[in-house]
C-alpha positions as CSV (number, residue, x, y, z in Angstrom):
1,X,0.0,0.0,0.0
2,X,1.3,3.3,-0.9
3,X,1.6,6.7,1.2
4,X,-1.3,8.4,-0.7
5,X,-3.5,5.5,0.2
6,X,-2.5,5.2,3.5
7,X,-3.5,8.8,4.0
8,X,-7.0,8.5,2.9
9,X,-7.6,5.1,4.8
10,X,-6.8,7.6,7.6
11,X,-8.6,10.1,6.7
12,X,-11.9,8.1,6.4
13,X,-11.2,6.4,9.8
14,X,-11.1,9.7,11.6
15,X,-14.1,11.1,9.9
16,X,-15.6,7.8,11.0
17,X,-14.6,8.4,14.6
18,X,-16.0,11.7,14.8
19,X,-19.2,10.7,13.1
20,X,-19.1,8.3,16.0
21,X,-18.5,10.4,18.8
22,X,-21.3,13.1,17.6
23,X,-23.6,10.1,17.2
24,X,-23.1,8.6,20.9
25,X,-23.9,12.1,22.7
26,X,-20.2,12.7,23.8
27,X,-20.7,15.0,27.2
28,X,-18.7,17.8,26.2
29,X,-20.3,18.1,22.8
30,X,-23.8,18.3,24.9
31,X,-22.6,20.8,27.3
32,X,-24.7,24.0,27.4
33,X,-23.3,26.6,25.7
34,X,-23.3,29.7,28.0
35,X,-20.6,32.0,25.9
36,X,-23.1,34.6,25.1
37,X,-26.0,35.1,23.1
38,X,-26.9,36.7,19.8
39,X,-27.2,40.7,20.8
40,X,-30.5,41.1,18.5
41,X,-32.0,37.5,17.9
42,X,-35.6,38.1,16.7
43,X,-36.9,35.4,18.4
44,X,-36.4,37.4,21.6
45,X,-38.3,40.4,20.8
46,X,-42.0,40.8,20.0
47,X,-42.9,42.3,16.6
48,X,-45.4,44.2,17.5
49,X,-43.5,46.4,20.4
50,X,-40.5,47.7,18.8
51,X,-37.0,46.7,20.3
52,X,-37.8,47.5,23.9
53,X,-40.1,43.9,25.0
54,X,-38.5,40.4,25.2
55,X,-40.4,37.2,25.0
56,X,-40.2,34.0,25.8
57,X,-41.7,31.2,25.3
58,X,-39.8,28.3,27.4
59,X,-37.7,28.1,29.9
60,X,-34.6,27.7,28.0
61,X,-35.9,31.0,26.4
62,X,-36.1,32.6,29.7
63,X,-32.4,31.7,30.6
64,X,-31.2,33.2,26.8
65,X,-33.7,36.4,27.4
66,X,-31.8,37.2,30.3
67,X,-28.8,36.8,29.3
68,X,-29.2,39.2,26.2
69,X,-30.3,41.4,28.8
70,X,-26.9,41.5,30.5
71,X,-25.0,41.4,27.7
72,X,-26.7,44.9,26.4
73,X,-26.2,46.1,30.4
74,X,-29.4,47.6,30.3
75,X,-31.1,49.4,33.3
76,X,-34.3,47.7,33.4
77,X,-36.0,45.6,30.9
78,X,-39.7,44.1,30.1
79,X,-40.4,40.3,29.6
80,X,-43.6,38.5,28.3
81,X,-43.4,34.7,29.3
82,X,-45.9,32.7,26.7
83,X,-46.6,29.7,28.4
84,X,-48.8,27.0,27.4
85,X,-51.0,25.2,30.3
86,X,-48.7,27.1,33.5
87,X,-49.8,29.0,36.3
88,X,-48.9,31.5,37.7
89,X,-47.1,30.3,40.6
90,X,-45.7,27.6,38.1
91,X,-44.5,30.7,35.8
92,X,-43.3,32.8,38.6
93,X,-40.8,30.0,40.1
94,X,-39.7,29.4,36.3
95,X,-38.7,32.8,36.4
96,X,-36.7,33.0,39.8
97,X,-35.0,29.9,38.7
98,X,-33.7,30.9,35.6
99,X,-32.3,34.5,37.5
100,X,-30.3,32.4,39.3
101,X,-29.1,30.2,36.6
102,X,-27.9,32.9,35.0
103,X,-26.5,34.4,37.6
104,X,-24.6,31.8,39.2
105,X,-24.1,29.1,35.9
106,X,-23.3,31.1,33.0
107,X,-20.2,33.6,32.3
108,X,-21.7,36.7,31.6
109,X,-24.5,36.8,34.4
110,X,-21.4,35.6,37.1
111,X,-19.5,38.4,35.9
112,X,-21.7,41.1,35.4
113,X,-24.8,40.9,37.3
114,X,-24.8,41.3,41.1
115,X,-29.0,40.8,41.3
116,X,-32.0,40.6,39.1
117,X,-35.3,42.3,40.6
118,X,-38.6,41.7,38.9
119,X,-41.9,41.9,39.5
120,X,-44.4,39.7,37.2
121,X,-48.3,39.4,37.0
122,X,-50.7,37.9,34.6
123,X,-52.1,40.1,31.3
124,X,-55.1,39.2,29.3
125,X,-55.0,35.5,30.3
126,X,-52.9,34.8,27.4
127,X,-49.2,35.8,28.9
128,X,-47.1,36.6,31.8
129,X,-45.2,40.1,31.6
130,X,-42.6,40.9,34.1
131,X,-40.5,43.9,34.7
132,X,-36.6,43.5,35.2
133,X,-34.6,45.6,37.4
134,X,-30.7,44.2,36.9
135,X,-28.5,45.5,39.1
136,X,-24.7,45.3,38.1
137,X,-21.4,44.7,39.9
138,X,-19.7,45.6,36.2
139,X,-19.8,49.1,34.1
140,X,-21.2,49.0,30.5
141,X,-17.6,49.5,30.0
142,X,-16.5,46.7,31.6
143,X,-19.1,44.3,29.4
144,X,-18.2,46.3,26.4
145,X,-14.5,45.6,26.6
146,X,-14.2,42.0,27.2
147,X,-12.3,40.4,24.4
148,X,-13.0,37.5,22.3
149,X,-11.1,34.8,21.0
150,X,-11.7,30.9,20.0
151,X,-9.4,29.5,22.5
152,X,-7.9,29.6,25.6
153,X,-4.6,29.1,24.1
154,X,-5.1,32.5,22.8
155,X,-4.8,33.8,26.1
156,X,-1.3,34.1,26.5
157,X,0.0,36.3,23.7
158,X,-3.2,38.7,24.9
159,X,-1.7,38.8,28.4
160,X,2.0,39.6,26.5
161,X,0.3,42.6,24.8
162,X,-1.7,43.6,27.7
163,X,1.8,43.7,29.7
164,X,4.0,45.5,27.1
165,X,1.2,48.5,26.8
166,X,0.7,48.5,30.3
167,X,-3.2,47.5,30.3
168,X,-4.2,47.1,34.2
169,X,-7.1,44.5,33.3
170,X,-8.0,41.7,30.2
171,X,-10.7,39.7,30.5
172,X,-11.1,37.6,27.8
173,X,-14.5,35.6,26.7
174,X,-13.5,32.3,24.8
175,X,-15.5,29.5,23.2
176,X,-13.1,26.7,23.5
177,X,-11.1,25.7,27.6
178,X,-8.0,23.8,25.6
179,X,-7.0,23.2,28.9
180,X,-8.4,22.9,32.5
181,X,-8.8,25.9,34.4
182,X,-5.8,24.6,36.8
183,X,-3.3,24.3,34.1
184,X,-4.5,27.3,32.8
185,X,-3.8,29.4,36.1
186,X,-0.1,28.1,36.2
187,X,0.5,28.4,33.0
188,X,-0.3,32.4,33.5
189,X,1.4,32.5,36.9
190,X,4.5,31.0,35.1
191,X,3.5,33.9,32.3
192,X,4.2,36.2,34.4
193,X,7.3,35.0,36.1
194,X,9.0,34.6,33.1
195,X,8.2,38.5,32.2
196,X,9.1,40.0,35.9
197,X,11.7,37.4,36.5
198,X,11.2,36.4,40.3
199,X,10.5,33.1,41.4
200,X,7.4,31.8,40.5
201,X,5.3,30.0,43.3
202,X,5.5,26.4,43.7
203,X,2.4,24.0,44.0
204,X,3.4,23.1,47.1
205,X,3.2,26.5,48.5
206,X,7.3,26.5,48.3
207,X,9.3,28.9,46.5
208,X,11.3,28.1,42.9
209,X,14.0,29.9,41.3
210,X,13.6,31.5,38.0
211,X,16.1,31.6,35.6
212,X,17.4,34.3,35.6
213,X,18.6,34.1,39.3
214,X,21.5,31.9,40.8
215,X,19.9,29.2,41.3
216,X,19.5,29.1,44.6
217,X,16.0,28.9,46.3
218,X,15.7,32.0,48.8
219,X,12.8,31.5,51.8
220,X,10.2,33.8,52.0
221,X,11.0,36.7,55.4
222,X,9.6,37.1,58.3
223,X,7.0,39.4,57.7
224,X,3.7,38.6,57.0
225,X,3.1,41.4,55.1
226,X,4.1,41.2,51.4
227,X,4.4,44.8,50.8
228,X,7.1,44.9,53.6
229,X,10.4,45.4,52.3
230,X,14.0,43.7,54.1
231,X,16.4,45.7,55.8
232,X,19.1,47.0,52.6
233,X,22.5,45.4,53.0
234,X,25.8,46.8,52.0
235,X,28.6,45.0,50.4
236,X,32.3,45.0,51.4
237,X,33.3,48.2,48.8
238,X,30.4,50.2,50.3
239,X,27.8,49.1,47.7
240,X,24.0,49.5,49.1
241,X,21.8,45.9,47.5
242,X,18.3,47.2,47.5
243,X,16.2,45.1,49.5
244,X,14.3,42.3,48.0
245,X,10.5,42.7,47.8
246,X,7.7,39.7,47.3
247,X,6.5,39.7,43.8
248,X,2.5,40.8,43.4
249,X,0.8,38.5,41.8
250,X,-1.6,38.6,39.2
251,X,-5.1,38.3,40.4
252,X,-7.2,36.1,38.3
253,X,-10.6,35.2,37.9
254,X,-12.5,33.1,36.0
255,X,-16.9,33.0,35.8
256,X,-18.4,31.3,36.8
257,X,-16.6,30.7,39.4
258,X,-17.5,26.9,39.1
259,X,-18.9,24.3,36.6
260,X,-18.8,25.9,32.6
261,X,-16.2,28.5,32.6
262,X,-15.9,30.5,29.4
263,X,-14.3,34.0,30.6
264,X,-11.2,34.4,32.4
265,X,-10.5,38.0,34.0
266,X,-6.6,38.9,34.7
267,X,-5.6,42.0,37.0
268,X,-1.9,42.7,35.8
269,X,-2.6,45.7,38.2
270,X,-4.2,46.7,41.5
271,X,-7.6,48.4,40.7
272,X,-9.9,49.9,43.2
273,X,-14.0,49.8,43.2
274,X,-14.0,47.2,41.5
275,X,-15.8,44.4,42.8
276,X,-14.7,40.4,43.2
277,X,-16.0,37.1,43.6
């Protein structure tokens, strides 16, 4: 058998394999995609009312309805739930469960949203209509600039360019975790190192020594404190060694917090009113 065969008998089996795996339900392929939602779907706005009245008319709708609410960061919002053969009090705990799906499950409600008021009652016996009150622990701003990108992978040469022009924050949105959210904290802690050149935490809590030092594996002072800088030393010819001073760390975040993560938030510098998990 030649190459050129070879290579198509291979080509066919991993087609086959794929077909295979999308046929069998593999888990992450039937994950829920939380990443976002399409700013102006018209599925999610009535015809008849302009731009300015959502709809829904299941639960899943209810979850993506809200979430396009956030996504927009508006001030307050109004929702008409169509549902077929459910009460009220049946509609009302739909609703209250799908605020806190979306704001403790998906990225964008996690990050953005710190509540969701509403109130809801029943209009002409054919729909519910509830009035939303979001309140935000994120500016418009803040929504507006997070950046997007296929992979997490991508991450890295984002953080480089966010370092070399000095941005203090990069959150990043991406549609594809090529790695666990473990790996990928190290692999930015390491990042990071390898720019400021100190030693880069261990796992173990320890201490190791980049490369650019000796060597040797210094132990951390005896202040608590980070911020608190050692005594200066002199050398024999009179030479003053500026004292050594624990490196800051990037702070990073990722939403939510738990379960489907999809946007990772990096704090290359210390920013007030700003609020954190």
């Amino acid at each position: 058998m030649d190459r050129r065969t070879k290579l198509q008998r291979f080509g066919l089996l991993w087609g086959a394999l794929l077909l295979l795996l999308l046929l069998t339900g593999c888990n992450s392929l039937l994950e829920q995609d939380y990443s976002s939602v399409e700013p102006h779907a018209n599925r999610y706005w009535e015809e008849d009312a302009g731009s300015d009245i959502l709809r829904a008319e299941s639960y899943q709708d209810l979850v993506n309805t809200l979430m396009l609410l956030v996504e927009e960061h508006r001030d307050s919002g109004t929702l008409r739930l169509y549902l077929t053969d459910v009460d009220y009090v049946s509609a009302l705990t739909m609703l209250k469960r799908a605020v806190t799906e979306v704001r403790e499950e998906t990225a964008i409600g996690s990050y953005a949203l710190e509540r969701l008021d509403f109130d809801m009652e029943e209009l002409r016996n054919s729909y519910y209509q509830a009035e939303l009150r979001p309140v935000y622990r994120r500016t418009a701003e803040d929504v507006a600039g997070i950046q997007e990108t296929a992979s997490s992978g991508a991450i890295y040469d984002m953080l480089l360019k966010a370092y070399e022009e000095e941005v203090p924050r990069l959150t990043v949105r991406y549609s594809y975790l090529s790695e666990e959210p473990e790996v990928l904290l190290e692999n930015i802690r390491l990042l990071q190192a390898e720019l400021e050149g100190f030693a880069r935490p261990a796992a173990d809590g320890g201490e190791e020594t980049s490369e650019e030092e000796s060597g040797e594996a210094t132990e951390a002072g005896g202040s608590d404190s980070p911020d608190e800088a050692e005594p200066p030393e002199e050398t024999g010819d009179g030479e003053i060694v500026p004292p050594l001073k624990e490196p800051v760390l990037w702070e990073v975040y990722f939403y939510p917090p738990k379960g489907q993560r999809s946007i990772v938030e990096v704090f290359l510098q210390p920013e007030d009113g700003v609020t954190l998990p």
